[in-house]
C-alpha positions as protocol buffer text, in pm:
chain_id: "A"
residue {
  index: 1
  type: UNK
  ca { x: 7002 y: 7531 z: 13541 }
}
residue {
  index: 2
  type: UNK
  ca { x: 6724 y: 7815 z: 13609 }
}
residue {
  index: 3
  type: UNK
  ca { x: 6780 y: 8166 z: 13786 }
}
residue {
  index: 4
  type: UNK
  ca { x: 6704 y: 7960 z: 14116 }
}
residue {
  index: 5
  type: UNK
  ca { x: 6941 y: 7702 z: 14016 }
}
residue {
  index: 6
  type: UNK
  ca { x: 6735 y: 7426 z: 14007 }
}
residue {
  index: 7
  type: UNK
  ca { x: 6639 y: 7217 z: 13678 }
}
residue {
  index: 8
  type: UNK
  ca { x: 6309 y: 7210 z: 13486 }
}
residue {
  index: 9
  type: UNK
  ca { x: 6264 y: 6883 z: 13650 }
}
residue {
  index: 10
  type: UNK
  ca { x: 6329 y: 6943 z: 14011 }
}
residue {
  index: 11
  type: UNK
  ca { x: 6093 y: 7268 z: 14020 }
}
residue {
  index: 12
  type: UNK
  ca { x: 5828 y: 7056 z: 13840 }
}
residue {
  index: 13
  type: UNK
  ca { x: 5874 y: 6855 z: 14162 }
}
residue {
  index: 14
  type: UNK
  ca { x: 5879 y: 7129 z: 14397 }
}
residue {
  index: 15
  type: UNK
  ca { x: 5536 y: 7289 z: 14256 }
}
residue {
  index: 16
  type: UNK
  ca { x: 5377 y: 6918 z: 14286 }
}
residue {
  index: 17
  type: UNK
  ca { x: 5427 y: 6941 z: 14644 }
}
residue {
  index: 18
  type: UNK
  ca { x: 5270 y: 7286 z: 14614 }
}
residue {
  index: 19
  type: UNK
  ca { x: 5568 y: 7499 z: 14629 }
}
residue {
  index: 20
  type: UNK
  ca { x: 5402 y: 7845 z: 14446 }
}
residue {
  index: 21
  type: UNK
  ca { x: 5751 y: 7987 z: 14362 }
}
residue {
  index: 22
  type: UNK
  ca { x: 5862 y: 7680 z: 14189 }
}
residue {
  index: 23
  type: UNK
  ca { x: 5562 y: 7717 z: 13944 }
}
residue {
  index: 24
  type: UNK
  ca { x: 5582 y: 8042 z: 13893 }
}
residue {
  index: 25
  type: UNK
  ca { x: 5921 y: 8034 z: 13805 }
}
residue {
  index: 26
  type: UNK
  ca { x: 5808 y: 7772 z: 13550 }
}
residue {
  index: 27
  type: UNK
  ca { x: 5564 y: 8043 z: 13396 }
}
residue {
  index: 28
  type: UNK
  ca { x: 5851 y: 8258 z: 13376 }
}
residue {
  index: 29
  type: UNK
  ca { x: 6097 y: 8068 z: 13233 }
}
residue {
  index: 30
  type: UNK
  ca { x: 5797 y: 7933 z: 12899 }
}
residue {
  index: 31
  type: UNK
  ca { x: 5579 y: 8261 z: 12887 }
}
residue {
  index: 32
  type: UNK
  ca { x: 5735 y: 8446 z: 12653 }
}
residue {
  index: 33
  type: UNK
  ca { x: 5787 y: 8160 z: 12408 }
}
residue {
  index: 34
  type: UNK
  ca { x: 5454 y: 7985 z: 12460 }
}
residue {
  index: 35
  type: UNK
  ca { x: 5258 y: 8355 z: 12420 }
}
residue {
  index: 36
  type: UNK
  ca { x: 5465 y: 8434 z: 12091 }
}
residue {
  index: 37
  type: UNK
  ca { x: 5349 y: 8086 z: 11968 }
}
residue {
  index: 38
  type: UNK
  ca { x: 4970 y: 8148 z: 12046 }
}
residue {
  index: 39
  type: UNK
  ca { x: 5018 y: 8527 z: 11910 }
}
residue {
  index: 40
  type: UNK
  ca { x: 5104 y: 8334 z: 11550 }
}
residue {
  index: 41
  type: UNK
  ca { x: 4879 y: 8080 z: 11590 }
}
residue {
  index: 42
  type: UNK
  ca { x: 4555 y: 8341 z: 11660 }
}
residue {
  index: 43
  type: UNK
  ca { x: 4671 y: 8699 z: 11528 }
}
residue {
  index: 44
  type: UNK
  ca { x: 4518 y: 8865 z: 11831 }
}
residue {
  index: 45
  type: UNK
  ca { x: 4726 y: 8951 z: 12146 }
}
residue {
  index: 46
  type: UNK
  ca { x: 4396 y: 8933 z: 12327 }
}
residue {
  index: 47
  type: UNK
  ca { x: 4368 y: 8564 z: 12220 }
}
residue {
  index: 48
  type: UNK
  ca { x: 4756 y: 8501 z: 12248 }
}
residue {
  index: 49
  type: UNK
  ca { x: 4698 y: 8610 z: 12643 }
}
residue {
  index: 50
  type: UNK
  ca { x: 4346 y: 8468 z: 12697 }
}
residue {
  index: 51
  type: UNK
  ca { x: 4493 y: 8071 z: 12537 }
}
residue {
  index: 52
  type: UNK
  ca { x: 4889 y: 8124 z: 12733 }
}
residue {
  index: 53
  type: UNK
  ca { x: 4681 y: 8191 z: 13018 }
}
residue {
  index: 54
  type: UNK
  ca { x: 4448 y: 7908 z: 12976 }
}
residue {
  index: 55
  type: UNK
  ca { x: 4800 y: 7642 z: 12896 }
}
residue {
  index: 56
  type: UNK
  ca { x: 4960 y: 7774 z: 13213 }
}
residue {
  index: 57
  type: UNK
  ca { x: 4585 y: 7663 z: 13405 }
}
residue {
  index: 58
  type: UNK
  ca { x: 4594 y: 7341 z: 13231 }
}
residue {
  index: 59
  type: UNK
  ca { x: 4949 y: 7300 z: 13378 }
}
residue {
  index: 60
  type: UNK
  ca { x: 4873 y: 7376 z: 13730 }
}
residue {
  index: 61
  type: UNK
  ca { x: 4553 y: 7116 z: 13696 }
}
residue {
  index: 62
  type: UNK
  ca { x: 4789 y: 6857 z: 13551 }
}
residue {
  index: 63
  type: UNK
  ca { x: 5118 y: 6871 z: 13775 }
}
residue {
  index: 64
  type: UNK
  ca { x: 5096 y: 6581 z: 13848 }
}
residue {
  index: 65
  type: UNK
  ca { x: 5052 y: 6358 z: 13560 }
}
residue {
  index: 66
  type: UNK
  ca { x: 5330 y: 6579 z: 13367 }
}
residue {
  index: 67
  type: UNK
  ca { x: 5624 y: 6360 z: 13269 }
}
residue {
  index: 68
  type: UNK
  ca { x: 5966 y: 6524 z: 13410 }
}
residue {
  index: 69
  type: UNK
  ca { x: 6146 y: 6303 z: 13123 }
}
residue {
  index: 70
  type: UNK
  ca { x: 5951 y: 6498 z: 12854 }
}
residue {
  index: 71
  type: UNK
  ca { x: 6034 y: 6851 z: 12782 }
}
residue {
  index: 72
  type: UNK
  ca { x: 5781 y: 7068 z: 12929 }
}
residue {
  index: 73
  type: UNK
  ca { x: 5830 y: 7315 z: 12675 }
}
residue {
  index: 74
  type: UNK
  ca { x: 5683 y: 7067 z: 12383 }
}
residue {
  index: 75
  type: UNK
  ca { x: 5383 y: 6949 z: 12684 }
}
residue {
  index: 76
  type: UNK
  ca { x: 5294 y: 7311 z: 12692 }
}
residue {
  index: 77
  type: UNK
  ca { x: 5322 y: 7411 z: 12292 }
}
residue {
  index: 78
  type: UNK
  ca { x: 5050 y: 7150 z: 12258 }
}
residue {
  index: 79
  type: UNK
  ca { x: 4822 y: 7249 z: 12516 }
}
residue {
  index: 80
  type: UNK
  ca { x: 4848 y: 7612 z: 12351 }
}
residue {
  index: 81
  type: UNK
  ca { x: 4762 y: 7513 z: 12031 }
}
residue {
  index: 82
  type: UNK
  ca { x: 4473 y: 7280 z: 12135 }
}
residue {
  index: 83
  type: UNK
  ca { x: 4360 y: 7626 z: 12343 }
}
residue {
  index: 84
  type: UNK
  ca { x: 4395 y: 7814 z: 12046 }
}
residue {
  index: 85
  type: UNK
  ca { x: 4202 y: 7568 z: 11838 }
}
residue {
  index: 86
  type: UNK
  ca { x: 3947 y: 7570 z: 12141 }
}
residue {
  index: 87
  type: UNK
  ca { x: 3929 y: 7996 z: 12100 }
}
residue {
  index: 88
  type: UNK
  ca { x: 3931 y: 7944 z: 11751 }
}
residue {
  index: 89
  type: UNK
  ca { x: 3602 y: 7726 z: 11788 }
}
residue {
  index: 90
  type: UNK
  ca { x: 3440 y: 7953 z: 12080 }
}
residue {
  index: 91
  type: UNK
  ca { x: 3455 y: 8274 z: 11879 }
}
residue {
  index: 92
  type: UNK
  ca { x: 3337 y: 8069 z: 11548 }
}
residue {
  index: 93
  type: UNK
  ca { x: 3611 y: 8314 z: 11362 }
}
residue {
  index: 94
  type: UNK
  ca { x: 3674 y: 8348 z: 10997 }
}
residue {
  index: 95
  type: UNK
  ca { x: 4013 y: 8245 z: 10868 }
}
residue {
  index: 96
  type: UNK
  ca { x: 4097 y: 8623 z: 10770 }
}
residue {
  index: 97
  type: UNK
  ca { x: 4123 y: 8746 z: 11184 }
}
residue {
  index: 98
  type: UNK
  ca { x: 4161 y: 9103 z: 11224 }
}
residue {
  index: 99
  type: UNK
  ca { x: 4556 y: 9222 z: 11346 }
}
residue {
  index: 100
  type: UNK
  ca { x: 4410 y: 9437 z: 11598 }
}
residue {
  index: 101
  type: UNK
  ca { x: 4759 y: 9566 z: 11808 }
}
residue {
  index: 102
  type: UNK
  ca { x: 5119 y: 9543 z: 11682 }
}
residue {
  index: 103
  type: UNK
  ca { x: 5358 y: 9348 z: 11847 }
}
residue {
  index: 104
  type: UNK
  ca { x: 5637 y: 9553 z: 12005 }
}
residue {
  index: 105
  type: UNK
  ca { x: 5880 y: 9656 z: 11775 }
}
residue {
  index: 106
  type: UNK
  ca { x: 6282 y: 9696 z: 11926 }
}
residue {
  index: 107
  type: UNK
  ca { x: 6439 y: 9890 z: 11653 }
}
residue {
  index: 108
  type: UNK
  ca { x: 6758 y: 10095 z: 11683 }
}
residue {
  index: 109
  type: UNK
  ca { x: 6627 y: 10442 z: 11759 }
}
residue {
  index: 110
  type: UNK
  ca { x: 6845 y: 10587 z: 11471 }
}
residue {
  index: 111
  type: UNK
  ca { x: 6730 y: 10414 z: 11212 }
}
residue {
  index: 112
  type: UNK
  ca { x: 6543 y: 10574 z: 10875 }
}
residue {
  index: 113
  type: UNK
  ca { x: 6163 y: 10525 z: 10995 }
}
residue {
  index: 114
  type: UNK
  ca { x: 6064 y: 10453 z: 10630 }
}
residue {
  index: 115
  type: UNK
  ca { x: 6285 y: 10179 z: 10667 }
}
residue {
  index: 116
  type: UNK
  ca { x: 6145 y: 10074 z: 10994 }
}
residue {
  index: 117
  type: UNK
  ca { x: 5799 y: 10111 z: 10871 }
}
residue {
  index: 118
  type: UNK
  ca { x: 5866 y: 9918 z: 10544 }
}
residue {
  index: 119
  type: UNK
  ca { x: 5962 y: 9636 z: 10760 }
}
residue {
  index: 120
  type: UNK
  ca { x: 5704 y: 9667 z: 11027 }
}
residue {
  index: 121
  type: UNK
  ca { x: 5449 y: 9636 z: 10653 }
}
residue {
  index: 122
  type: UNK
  ca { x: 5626 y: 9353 z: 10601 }
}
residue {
  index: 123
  type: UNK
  ca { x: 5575 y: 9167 z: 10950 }
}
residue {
  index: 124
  type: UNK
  ca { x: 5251 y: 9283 z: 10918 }
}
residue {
  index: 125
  type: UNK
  ca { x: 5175 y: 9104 z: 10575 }
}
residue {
  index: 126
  type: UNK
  ca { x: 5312 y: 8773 z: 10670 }
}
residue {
  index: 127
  type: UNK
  ca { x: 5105 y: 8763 z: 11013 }
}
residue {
  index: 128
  type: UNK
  ca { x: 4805 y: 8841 z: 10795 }
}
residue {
  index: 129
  type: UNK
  ca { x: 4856 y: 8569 z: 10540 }
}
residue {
  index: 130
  type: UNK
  ca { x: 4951 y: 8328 z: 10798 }
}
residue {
  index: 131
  type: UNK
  ca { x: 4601 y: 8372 z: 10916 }
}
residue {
  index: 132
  type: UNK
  ca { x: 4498 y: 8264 z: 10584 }
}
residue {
  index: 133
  type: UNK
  ca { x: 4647 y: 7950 z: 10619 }
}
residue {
  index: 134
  type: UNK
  ca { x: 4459 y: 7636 z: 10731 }
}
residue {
  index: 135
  type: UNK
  ca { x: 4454 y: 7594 z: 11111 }
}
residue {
  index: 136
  type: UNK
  ca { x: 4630 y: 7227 z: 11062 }
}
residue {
  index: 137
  type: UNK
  ca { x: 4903 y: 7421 z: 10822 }
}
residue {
  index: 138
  type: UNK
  ca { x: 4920 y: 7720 z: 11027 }
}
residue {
  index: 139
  type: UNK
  ca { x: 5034 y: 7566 z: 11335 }
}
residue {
  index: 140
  type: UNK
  ca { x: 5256 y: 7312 z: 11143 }
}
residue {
  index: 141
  type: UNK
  ca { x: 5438 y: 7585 z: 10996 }
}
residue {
  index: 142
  type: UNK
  ca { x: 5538 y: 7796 z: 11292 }
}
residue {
  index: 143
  type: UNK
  ca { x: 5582 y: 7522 z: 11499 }
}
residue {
  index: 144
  type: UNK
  ca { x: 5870 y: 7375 z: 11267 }
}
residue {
  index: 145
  type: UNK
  ca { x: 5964 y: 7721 z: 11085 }
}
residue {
  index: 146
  type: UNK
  ca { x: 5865 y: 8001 z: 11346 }
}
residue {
  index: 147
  type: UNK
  ca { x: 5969 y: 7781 z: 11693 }
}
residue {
  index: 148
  type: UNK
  ca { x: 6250 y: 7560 z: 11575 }
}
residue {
  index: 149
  type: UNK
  ca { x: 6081 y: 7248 z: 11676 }
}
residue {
  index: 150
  type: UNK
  ca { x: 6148 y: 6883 z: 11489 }
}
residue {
  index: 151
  type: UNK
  ca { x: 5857 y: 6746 z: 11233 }
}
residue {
  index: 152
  type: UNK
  ca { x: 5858 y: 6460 z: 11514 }
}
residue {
  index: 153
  type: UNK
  ca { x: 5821 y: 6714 z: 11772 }
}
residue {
  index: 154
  type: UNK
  ca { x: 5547 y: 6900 z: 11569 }
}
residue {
  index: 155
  type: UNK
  ca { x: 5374 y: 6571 z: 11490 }
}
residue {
  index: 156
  type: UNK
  ca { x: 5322 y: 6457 z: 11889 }
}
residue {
  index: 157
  type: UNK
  ca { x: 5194 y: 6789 z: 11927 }
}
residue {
  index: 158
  type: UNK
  ca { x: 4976 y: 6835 z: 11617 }
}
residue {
  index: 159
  type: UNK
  ca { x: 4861 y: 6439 z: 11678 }
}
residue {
  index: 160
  type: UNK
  ca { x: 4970 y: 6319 z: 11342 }
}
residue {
  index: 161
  type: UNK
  ca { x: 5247 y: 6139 z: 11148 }
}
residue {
  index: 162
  type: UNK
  ca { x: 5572 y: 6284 z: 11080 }
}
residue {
  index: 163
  type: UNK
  ca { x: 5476 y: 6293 z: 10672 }
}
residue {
  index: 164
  type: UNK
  ca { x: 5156 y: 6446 z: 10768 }
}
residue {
  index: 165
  type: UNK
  ca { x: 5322 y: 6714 z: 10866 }
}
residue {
  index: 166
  type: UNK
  ca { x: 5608 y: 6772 z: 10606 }
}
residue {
  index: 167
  type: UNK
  ca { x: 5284 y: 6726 z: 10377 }
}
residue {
  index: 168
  type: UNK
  ca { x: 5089 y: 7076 z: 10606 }
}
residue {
  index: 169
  type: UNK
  ca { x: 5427 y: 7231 z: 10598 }
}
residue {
  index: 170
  type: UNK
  ca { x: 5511 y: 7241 z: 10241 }
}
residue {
  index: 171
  type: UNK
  ca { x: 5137 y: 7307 z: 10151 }
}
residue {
  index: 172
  type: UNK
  ca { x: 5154 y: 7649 z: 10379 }
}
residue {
  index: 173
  type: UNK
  ca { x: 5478 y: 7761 z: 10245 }
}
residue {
  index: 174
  type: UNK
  ca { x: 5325 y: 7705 z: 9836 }
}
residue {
  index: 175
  type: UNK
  ca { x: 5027 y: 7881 z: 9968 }
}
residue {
  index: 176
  type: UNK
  ca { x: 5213 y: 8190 z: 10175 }
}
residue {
  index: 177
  type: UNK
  ca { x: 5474 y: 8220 z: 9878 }
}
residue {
  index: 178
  type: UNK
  ca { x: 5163 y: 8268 z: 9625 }
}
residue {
  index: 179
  type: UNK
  ca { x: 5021 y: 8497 z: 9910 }
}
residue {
  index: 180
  type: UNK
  ca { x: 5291 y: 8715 z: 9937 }
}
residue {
  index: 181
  type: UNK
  ca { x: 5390 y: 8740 z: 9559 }
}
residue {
  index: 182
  type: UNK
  ca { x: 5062 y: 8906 z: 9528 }
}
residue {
  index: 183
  type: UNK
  ca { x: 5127 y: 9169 z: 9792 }
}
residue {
  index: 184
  type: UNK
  ca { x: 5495 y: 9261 z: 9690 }
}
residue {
  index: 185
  type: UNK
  ca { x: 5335 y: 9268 z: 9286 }
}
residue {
  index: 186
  type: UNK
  ca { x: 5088 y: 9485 z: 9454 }
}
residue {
  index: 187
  type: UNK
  ca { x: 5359 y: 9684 z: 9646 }
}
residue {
  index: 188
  type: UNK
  ca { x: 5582 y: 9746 z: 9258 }
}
């Protein structure tokens, strides 16, 4: 059950009868989730925000041909990453994409700050080499690893076989582990 009480399902109901509140209660209850996703899948928050924003439109045009039975939360993961693939395409970016802002960081304010900043480094790193990844691997790997979803989860969304995507998931990890072993041999 949601703040409002109701399930997924019934306010997917309620907004296809045009109920505003129902919807937007369905942003609020996958925005945070669906924006981290697209923040790993593109590196930039401005591109997290601009392909969210763009799932959540794709939403409101498809109410109606959304299956209740599925979970919404797996309907919208793939309509972010297609939008991210569709940003990645519009901007013709390199694989390398620029960090630009930090994502918030909730630390305990009493902590060492070298400590702090030795892990924000770290966070840093991975995001970057993530972007180093293959698209196909990329979003393989944080939809399994980074979002908790099943490979036959990650396949309907990716479009692809279950062993296609143990194949993109083991490929990104060999290729982030070489990736990072250079920056902590770097960091000795």
């Amino acid at each position: 059950m949601r703040e409002s009480g109701r399930s997924e399902a019934e306010l997917l109901s309620l907004a296809r009868g045009g109920n505003l509140d129902a919807f937007d209660e369905i942003v609020r209850l996958h925005e945070r989730r669906i924006y981290a996703l697209a923040l790993r899948l593109t590196g930039t928050p401005e591109d997290a925000q601009d392909a969210m924003q763009e799932a959540f439109v794709r939403l409101f045009r498809n109410l109606a041909r959304v299956d209740c039975q599925d979970r919404l939360g797996s309907w919208l993961a793939t309509v972010v990453v297609n939008a991210c693939r569709d940003l990645g395409r519009a901007r013709q970016r390199s694989r390398l994409v620029p960090m630009g802002e930090k994502l918030a960081v909730f630390a305990d304010p009493g902590a060492n700050p070298e400590v702090l900043r030795s892990g924000e480094e770290r966070e840093e790193q991975l995001r970057s080499c993530l972007q180093r990844l293959p698209e196909r691997e990329r979003a393989a790997l944080t939809l399994r690893e980074l979002e908790g979803l099943s490979t036959q989860e990650v396949a309907r969304i990716l479009g692809t076989s279950e062993s296609t995507v143990r194949v993109h998931i083991c490929s990104a990890r060999i290729k982030l582990r070489k990736l990072l072993a250079g920056w902590f041999e770097e960091k000795l």
